[in-house]
C-alpha positions in Angstrom: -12.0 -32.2 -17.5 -10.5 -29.5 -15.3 -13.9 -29.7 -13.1 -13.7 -33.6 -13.0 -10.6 -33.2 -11.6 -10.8 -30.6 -8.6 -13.5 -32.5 -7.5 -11.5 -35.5 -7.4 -9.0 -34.2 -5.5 -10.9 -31.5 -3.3 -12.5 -35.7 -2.3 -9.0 -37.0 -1.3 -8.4 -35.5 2.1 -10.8 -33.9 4.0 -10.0 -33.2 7.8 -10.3 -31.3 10.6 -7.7 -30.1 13.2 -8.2 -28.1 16.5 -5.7 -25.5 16.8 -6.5 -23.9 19.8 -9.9 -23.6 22.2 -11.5 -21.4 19.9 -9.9 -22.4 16.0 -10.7 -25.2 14.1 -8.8 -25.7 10.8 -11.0 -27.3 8.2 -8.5 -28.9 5.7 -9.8 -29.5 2.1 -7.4 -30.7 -0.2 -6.9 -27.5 -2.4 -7.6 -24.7 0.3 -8.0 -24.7 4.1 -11.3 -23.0 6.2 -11.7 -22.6 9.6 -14.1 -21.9 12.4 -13.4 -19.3 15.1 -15.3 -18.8 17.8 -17.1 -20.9 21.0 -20.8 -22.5 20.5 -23.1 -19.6 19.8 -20.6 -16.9 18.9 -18.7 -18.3 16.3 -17.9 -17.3 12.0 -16.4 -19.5 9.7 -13.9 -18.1 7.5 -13.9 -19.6 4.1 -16.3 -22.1 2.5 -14.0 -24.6 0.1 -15.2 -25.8 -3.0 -18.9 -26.7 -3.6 -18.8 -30.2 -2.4 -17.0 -29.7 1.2 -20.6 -28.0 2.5 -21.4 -31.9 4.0 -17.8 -31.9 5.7 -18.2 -28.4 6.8 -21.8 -28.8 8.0 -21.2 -32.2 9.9 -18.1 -30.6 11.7 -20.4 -27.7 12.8 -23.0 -30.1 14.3 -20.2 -32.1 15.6 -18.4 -29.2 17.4 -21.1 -26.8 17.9 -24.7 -29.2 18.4 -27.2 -29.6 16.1 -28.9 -26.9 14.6 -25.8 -24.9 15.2 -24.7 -22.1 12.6 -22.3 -18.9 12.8 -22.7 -15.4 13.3 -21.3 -14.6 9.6 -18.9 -16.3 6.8 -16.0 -14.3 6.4 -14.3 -14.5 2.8 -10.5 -14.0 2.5 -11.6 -13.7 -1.3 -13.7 -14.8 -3.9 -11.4 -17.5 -5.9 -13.4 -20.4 -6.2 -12.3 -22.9 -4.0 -12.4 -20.2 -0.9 -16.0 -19.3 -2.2 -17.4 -23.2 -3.4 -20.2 -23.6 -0.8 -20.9 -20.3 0.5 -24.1 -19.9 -1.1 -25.7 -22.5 0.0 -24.6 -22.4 3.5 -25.4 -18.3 3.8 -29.0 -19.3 2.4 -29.1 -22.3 5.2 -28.3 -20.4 7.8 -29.6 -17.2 7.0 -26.5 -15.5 7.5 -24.6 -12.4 6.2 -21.3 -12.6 4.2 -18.4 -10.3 5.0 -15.6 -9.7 2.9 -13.1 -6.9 2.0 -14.4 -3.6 0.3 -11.8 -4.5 -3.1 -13.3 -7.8 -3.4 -17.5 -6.6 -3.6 -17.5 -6.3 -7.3 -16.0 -10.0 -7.7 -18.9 -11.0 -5.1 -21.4 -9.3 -6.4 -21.3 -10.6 -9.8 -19.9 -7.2 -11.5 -16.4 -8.6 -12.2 -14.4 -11.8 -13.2 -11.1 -12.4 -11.9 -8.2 -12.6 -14.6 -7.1 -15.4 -16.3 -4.2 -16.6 -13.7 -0.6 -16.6 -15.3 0.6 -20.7 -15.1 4.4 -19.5 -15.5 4.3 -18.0 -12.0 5.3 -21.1 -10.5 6.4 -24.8 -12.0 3.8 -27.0 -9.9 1.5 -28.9 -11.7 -1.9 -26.4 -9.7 0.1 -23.5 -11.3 0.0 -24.9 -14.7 -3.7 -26.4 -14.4 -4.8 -22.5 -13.4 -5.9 -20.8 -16.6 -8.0 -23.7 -16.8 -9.9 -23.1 -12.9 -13.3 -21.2 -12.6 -12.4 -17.2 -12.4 -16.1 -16.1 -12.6 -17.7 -13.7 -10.3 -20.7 -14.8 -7.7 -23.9 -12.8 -6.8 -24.2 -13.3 -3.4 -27.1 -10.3 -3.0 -28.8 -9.0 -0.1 -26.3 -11.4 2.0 -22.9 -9.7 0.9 -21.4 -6.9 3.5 -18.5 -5.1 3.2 -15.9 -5.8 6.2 -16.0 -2.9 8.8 
């Protein structure tokens, strides 16, 4: 039920916002991306949930051209909705992965997150929480630590 429901509302609002020449915030309804950079030197930070890789990819064709991809995906972090699409889209465009040095053992399929606490806050995300994917990904040969 918990799955049913993050991808029913990772569905309802899906946009995109230029913040300035070179940073476009890609708003998914749980999390936010973004792309920095100019046409041919550009990384996208973040990958949403598995399903926003057709938003994410039609924005890159319509803001870089077709055919366009980045010079890496940079993770924040390996929760689920930061980390949805980002296999698929590092095997698409043949790609590396950067992320911070702590968060390799999460991405390289050696560690789980916890369990998240739900009393930490009284929203109704904060109490759906225990219930989200906290697994680890292997994203191999692609994975880098950030310099």
């Amino acid at each position: 039920m918990i799955n049913g429901l993050v991808n029913l509302l990772s569905k309802l609002t899906t946009g995109s916002t230029v913040l300035a020449d070179d940073i476009i915030l890609l708003q998914f309804t749980l999390v936010n991306a973004c792309m920095i950079g100019k046409e041919g030197e550009w990384v996208l930070v973040d990958t949403g949930l598995e399903n926003s890789k057709d938003f994410i990819l039609k924005i890159t064709e319509k803001t870089f051209g077709h055919g366009s991809k980045p010079q890496a995906i940079i993770l924040t972090h390996g929760h689920f909705d930061h980390v949805g699409s980002v296999k698929f889209l590092c095997h698409k465009w043949d790609v590396p992965v950067y992320a911070h040095p702590l968060e390799m053992p999460y991405l390289k399929g050696e560690k789980d997150y916890s369990i998240p606490d739900a009393s930490v806050d009284e929203g109704l995300v904060a109490k759906m929480s225990p219930d989200f994917p906290h697994e680890g990904i292997d994203l191999g040969f692609y994975l880098h630590p950030l310099p």
